[in-house]
Structures are given as structure tokens and as C-alpha cells.
C-alpha positions in Angstrom: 21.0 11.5 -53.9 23.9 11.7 -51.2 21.4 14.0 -49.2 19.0 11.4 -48.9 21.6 9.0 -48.5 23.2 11.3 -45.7 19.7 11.4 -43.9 18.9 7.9 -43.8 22.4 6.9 -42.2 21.3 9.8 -39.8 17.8 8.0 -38.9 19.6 4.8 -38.4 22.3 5.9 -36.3 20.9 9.1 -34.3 18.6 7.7 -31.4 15.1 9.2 -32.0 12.9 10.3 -29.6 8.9 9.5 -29.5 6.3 12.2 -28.4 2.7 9.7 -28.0 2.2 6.2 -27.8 -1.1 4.6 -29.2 -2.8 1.8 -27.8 -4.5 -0.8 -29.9 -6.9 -4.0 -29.0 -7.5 -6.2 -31.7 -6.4 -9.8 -33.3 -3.4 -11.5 -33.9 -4.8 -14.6 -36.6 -7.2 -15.9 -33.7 -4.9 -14.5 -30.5 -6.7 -11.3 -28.8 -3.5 -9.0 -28.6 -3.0 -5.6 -27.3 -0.5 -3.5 -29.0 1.6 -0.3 -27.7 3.3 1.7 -30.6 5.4 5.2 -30.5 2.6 7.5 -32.9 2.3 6.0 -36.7 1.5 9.3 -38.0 5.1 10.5 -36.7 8.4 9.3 -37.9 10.1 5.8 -37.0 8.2 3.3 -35.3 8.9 0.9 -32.9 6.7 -1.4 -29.9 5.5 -4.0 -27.5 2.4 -6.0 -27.5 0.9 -8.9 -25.4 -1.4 -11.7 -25.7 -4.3 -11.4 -23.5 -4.1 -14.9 -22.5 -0.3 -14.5 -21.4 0.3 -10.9 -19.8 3.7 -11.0 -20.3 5.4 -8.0 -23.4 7.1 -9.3 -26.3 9.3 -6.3 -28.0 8.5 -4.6 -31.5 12.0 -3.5 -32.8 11.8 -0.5 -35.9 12.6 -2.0 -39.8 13.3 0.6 -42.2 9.7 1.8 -43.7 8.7 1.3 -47.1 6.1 3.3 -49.3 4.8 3.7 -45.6 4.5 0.4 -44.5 5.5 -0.2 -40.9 7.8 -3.3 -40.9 8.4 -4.4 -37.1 11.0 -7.0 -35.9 9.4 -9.4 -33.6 11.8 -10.7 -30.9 12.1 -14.3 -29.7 12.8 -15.2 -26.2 16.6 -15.4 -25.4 18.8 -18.9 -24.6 21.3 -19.5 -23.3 23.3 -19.1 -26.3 21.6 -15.6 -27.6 21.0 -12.3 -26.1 25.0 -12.1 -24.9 26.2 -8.5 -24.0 29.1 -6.8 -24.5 31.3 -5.1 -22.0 29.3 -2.1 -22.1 26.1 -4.2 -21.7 25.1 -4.0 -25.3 23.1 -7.0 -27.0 24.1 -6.6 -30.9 21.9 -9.2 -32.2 18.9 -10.2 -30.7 16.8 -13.0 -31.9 13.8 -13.0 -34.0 11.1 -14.6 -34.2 8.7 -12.9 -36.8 8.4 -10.3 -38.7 4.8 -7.0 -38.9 4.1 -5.8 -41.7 1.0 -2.9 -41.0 -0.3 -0.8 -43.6 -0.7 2.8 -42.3 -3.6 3.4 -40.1 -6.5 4.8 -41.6 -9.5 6.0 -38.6 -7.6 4.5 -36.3 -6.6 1.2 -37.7 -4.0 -1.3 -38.1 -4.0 -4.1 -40.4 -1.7 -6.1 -42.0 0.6 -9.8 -41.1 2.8 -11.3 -38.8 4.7 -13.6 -40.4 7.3 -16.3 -38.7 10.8 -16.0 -39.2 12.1 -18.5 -41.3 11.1 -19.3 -45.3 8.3 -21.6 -44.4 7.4 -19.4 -41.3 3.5 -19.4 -41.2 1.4 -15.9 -41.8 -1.4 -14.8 -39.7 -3.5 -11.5 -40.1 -3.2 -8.6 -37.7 -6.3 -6.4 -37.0 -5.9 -3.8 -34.4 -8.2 -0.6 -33.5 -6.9 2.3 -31.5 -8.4 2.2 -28.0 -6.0 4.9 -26.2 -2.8 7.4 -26.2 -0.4 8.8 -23.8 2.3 11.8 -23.6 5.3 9.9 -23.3 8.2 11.7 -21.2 10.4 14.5 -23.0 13.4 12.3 -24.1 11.5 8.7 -24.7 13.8 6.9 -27.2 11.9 4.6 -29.9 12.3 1.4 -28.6 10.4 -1.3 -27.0 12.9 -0.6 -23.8 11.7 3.2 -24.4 8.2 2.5 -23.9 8.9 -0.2 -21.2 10.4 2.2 -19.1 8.5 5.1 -19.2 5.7 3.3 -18.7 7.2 1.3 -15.3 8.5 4.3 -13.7 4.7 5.5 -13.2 4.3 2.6 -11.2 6.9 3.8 -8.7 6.8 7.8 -9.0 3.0 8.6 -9.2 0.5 8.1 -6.3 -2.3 6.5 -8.8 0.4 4.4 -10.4 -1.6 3.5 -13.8 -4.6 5.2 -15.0 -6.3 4.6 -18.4 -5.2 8.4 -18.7 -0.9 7.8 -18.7 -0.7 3.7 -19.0 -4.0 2.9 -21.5 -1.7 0.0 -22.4 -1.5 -1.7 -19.0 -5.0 -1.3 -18.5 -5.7 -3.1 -21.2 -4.2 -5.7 -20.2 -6.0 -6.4 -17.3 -9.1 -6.5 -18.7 -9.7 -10.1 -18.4 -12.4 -12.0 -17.1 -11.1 -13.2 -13.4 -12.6 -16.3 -11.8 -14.7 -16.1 -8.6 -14.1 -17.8 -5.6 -17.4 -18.7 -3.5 -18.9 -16.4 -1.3 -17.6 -15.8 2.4 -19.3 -13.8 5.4 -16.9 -11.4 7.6 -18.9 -9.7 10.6 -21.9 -9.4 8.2 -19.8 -8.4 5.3 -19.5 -10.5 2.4 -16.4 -10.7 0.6 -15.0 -13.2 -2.5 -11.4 -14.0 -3.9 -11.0 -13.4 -7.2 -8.0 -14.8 -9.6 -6.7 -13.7 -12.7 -6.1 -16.9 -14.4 -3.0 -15.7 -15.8 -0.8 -15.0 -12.5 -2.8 -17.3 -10.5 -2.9 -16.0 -7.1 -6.7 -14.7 -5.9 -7.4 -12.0 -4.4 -10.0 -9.9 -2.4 -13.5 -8.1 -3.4 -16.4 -6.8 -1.4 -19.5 -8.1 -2.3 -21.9 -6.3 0.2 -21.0 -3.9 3.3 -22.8 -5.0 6.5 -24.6 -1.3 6.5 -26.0 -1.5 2.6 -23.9 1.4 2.1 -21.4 1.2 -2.0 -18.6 -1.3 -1.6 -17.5 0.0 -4.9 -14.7 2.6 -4.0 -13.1 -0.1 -1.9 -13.0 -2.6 -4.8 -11.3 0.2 -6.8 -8.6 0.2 -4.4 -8.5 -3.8 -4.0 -8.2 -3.7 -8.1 -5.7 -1.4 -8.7 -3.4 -3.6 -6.0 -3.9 -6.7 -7.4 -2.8 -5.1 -10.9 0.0 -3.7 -9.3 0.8 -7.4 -8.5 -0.2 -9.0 -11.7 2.1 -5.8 -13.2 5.6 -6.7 -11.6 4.5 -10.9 -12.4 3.9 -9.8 -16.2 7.2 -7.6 -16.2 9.5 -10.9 -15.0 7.5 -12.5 -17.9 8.7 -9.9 -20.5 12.5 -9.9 -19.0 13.3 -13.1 -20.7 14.0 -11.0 -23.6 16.9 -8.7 -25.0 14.8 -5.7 -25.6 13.7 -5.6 -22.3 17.0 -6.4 -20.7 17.1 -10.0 -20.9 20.4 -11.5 -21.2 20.9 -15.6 -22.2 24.0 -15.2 -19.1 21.6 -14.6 -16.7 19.0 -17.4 -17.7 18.1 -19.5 -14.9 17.5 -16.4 -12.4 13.8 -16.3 -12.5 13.8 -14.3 -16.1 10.5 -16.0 -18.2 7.7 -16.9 -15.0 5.7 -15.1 -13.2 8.7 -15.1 -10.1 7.0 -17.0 -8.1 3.8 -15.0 -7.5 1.5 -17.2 -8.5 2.5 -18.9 -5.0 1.3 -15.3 -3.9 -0.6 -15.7 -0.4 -3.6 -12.9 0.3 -5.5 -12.8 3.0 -8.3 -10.7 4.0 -8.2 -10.0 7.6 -10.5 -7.2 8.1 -13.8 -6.3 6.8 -16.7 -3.6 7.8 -18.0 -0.7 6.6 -15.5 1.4 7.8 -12.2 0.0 7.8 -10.7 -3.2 4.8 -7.4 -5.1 6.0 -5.6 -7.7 4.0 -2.3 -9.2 4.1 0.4 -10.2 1.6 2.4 -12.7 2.0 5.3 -15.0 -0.5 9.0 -15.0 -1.4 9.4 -13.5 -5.0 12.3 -13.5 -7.2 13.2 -12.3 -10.8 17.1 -11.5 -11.7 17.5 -9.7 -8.3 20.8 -10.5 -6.0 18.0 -12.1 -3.5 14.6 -12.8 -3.0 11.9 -10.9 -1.8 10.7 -12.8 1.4 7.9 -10.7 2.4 4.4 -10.4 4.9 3.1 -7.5 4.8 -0.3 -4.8 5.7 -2.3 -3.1 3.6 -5.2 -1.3 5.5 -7.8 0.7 4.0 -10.9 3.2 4.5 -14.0 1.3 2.9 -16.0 4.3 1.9 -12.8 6.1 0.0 -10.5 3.2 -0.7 -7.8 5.5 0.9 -4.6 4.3 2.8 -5.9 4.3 6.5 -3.5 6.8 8.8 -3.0 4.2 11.6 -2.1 7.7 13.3 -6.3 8.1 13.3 -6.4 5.0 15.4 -3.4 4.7 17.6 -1.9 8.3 19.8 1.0 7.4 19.1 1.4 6.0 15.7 3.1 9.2 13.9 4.3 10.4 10.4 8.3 10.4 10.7 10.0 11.4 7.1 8.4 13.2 4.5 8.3 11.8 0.9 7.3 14.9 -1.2 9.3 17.8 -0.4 10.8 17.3 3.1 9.3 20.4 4.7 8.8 20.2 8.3 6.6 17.4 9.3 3.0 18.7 10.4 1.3 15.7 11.4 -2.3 17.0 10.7 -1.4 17.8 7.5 0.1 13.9 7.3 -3.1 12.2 8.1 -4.6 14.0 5.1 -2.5 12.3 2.7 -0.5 9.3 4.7 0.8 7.5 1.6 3.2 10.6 0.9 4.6 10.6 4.3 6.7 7.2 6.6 5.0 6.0 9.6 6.2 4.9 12.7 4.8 3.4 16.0 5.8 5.9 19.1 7.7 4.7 22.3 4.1 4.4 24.5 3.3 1.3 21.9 6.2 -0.2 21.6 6.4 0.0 25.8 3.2 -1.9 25.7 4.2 -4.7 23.0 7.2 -4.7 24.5 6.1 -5.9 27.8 2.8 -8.3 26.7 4.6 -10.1 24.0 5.3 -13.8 24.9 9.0 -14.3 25.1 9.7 -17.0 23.2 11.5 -20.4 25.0 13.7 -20.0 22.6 16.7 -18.0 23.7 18.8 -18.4 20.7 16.0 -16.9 18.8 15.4 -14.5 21.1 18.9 -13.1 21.1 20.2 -13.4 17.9 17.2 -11.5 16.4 17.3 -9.3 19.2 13.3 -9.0 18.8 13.0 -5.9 21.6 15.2 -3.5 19.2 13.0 -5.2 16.3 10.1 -3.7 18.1 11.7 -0.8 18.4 12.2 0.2 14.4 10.0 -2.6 12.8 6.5 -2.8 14.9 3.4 -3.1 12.1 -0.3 -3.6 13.1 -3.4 -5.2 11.7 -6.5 -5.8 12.6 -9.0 -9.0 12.8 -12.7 -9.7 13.5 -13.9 -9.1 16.6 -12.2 -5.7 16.4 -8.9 -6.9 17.8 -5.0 -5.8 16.9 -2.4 -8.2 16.1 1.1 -6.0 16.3 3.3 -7.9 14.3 7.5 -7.6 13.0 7.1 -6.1 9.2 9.5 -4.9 6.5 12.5 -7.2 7.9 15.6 -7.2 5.4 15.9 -10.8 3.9 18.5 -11.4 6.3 16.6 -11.4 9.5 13.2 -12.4 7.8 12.6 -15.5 9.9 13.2 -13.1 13.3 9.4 -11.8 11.9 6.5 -13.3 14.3 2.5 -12.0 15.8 4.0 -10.3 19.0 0.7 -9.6 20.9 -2.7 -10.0 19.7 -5.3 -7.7 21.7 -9.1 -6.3 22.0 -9.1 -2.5 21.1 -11.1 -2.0 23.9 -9.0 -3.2 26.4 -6.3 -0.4 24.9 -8.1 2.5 25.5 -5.3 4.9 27.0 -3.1 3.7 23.4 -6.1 4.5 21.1 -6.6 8.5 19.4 -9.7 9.9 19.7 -10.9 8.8 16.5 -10.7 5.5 16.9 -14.2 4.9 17.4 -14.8 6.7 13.6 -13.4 3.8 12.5 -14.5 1.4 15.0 -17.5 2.4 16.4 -18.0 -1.0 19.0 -15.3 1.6 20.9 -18.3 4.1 21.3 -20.6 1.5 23.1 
């Protein structure tokens, strides 16, 4: 008796660490849910789960089992009056708002109640089926936070970001039906927005390529941005509580909404069958010291849905800092793969912008921005119909984000002694 005793002070008080995590889709009373928990078959159990119709993770904290039941703890959003930390940053109680009970699964289902917290708290059935699995990180603890984390960090620190391969759970929820915008014509391409009705904002998708040729591995790449967008909306959603670092102090600070980007402007810019442009524009803001005033480029091959090298368009656009391994920078090497590499605009461009630009009547602007050293360490491009480039101020520090303007808009054509000799791949009116 005071082995078993020993051992289940020991489960309570060691942290324990997860190997899988197992996706489920299925019902919560008449709520489509979908459900992330650390493996059933394998010690303690603990989770996250989302309505469909929200986005936005609610935390699943680990009861002690019974005769194999799973018994979850259901977190409630904090106030301003719960989810207070300690010195160390510790929330000791954290509010709840129901209570799982699950059965274990049997073929890969889940069923059991949720009931409300509270003695006349109602009960709805749960019904969930397996859809997915990942290898979670050696040293994932079992927690909500656990899987919250391990899951966000492939968002940052793989090129892919999610697949239904490492993050079945976020792909899941994105599977929504997203409302369609009418119809538009770009140079003989046709194009739509798109909206997600539960962050609001649209955005961009081919519907036909001026040459007949597949628009589909360009949608793949529009898709996977805008659910890198809806991703960082959801995660301000979920932050409004304890287990995923919510705090009832810092209320107030954009915890609970979608931080403002559902007020998300995109726009596409540039469409063939060669080269996609669109722009993203907003100021965003969820428990940081600031907020994220931001315009910026996203440009695109159409046929591969790969970052376009603007170093395949412009001489002197060149790879300056190397992401991966910081070897020696071989710049053929960095036009195979330009996401892993920094990019920079070479002195012959910013010469020209430099002297076309319109100097603004403004001299207060002028000088307290101090737009020609701007130029110098902050020049972006994008294009527009009509196969023009619009060099632009991008990636300005909060600070100086008003100093940001359209510095010279220009034909490609008339560039010719600026543009690479693959220019014309991508734009082939340059061959005529």
C-alpha cells in the first residue's frame, strides 16, 4: 500500500513527458470540435480542443484516472480577478469551467460527457474519432501549454510550417468552408478573395491562369499563408487563458480577439502565369510591448508556389546573411532556396530610387525619417499590372513606421540595364 501510495504522489508531482499526440474530429452535444490529446493508450493525459465555429484553443488540464477513465479539467477564460501569478510566474488555480469524462478509446474512439462546472451545470455528449497523430519533441511535458508549444514552434522553425504530417491538429482546424468573394479579371487572370468567417479578413485565390496552364500549386501557397494568418489570430484567441499563459493582470492587452486581424488588409497586386504578388497590410496587437504596424510583400512563382528570388529579376538584388548554417554565401546556391537566406537590394538600385523618387515638400518629413539612408537598408519591391515596379520602404521598426511611403513606381522595360538576365522568364513582355 505505501508503494502505490509512494507512486501516485510521484505522478502528481514529477512533470511527465508525452511521446504522440492524437488528433480527433467529432461532436461536442451539437458543437463540431476538434480535439488534440497526449496518446490515451500511454500514461497521464492531458489537452486542447477547439470549436470549429471559433478557432481559438481552450486547455484540457489532467484529473487523476479512474478504472481508466480519462477525467479532463476544462478551463474557463480568465478575469480580472483569476489567473494571478506568483512571483515566479506561476498560476496556482486556474478556473474551470467543466469537467471530460471519456471512456477509453476503443478503434480509435472517444466518447463520453462534458459536463459544466457547477451542481446544476448541464451535460452534453462527446463523440470524437481519431483523424491524425504526431511525434511530439523529446521532452514535451503533459499539458495543454506542452502541446501549445510544441506545436507553435513549427510555425517559426520549419520551412513548411504545418503539414497534416507534424500539426494534424491545426489543419483541422482550418477545414472550414470559406466564403467567396465575386470574381475579378487581372491581365486575363481571374482571381477571387476568399474569407474564413471566423478571422474575417479575405484573402486571395487563382481561379484561372491566362495561359490555361494548373493554378493549383499557387493556391497551395496562398492557403498555407492565409492559415498562417488565421494561426497567430486563433493563438491571441486562446491566450485569454491560464494554461496558455493568460494572466487576469494583463487583461485588457489584446488577450481574447482575434488582435485586430480581422481589420487585416490583402491585396493582390500581381497576377500571370508566371509570377503572383500580394500585399499585407494592418496594425496587430496581442500582449506584446507594441503593436505590429506592418505593409508588407509577398511575391511568388505561379507554377511552384515558391518564394520568388527578386535576385532572378533585378542584377543587383543579392542574398546577404545566411539562415541555415552560415557557410559562405554562394549566391547561385541562394536563388535555389531564397526563403533560407536575407535579401538585400545592391547600391546600383538604390542609386536609381534614390535619384527618381519625388522628394517630398515636406522637409520635416524628409529629415527626420531621413528617407535616403531608409533606402539604403529598407528598399522592398513589388510589382503591378502592366508589368511595372513600385520600390517601396518595408520592414520599418514601429518607431519610424509612418517614414514608410511608394518611392518610385516604374515600367520594367524602361530598367533594362537594372534587370538580370532572367527577367524576361518571369516576364516575358521584356522579350518582345
Amino acid at each position: 500500500m505505501r508503494l502505490i501510495a509512494l507512486a501516485s504522489i510521484l505522478l502528481l508531482t514529477t512533470p511527465a513527458f508525452a511521446d504522440d499526440a492524437v488528433t480527433y474530429r467529432g461532436t461536442l452535444g451539437t458543437h463540431d470540435i476538434v480535439v488534440e490529446l497526449t496518446d490515451p493508450d500511454v500514461g497521464v493525459v492531458a489537452g486542447r480542443y477547439s470549436y470549429m465555429a471559433k478557432g481559438g484553443d481552450i486547455p484540457l488540464d489532467t484529473l487523476e484516472d479512474a478504472d481508466g477513465t480519462i477525467r479532463l479539467s476544462e478551463e474557463a477564460p480568465c478575469t480580472e480577478t483569476t489567473c494571478i501569478s506568483d512571483d515566479s510566474g506561476d498560476i496556482s488555480e486556474k478556473p474551470v469551467g467543466a469537467l471530460w469524462t471519456l471512456l477509453p478509446p476503443v478503434d480509435g474512439k472517444l466518447t463520453g460527457t462534458w459536463k459544466a462546472e457547477g451542481k446544476a451545470g448541464k451535460t452534453l455528449d462527446i463523440t470524437l474519432t481519431e483523424i491524425g497523430r504526431r511525434v511530439l519533441p523529446e521532452g514535451t511535458e503533459v499539458s495543454p501549454y506542452g502541446l501549445y508549444t510544441s506545436a507553435s514552434e513549427l510555425m517559426f522553425a520549419t520551412p513548411d510550417g504545418f503539414t497534416s504530417d507534424n500539426a494534424p491538429y491545426e489543419i483541422a482546424k482550418m477545414d472550414v468552408t470559406l466564403e467567396e468573394g465575386p470574381v475579378e479579371t487581372m491581365d486575363g487572370s481571374e482571381y477571387r478573395y476568399v474569407t474564413d468567417p471566423r478571422s474575417k479578413f479575405p484573402f486571395p485565390r487563382v481561379v484561372s491562369l491566362a495561359d490555361g496552364s494548373s493554378p493549383d500549386a499557387a493556391n497551395t501557397a496562398l492557403a498555407v499563408r492565409h492559415a498562417a494568418i488565421n494561426y497567430s489570430a486563433f493563438d491571441c484567441l486562446a491566450q485569454i487563458y491560464g494554461g496558455f499563459g493568460g494572466q487576469g493582470d494583463m487583461l485588457g492587452m489584446g488577450a481574447g480577439t482575434l488582435a485586430d486581424f480581422d481589420s487585416e488588409s490583402v491585396m493582390l497586386t500581381y497576377l500571370s502565369p508566371t509570377v503572383l504578388g500580394w500585399t499585407e497590410g494592418g496594425s496587430t496587437f496581442c500582449q506584446g510591448a507594441y503593436p505590429n504596424n506592418h505593409f508588407d510583400s509577398y511575391i511568388i512563382e505561379t507554377q511552384t508556389g515558391a518564394s520568388l528570388p527578386l535576385g532572378k529579376v533585378f542584377k543587383d538584388w543579392t542574398a546577404t546573411a545566411n539562415y541555415v548554417d552560415d557557410a559562405p554565401i554562394d549566391q547561385a546556391v541562394a536563388l535555389q532556396s531564397p526563403d533560407n537566406y536575407g535579401w538585400q537590394a545592391g547600391q546600383p538600385l538604390i542609386d536609381y530610387v534614390i535619384a527618381n523618387r519625388t522628394v517630398s515638400d515636406d522637409v520635416s518629413y524628409e529629415t527626420e525619417c531621413g528617407i535616403n539612408d531608409l533606402i539604403a537598408s529598407s528598399l522592398g519591391v513589388r510589382f503591378a499590372e502592366g508589368d511595372k515596379a513600385i520600390f517601396s520602404l518595408v520592414g520599418l521598426p514601429h518607431v519610424i513606421f509612418a517614414c514608410g511611403d511608394d518611392l518610385v513606381t516604374v515600367d520594367l522595360a524602361d530598367i533594362p540595364d537594372l534587370l538580370a538576365p532572367t527577367a524576361k522568364d518571369y516576364f516575358p513582355s521584356l522579350a518582345k
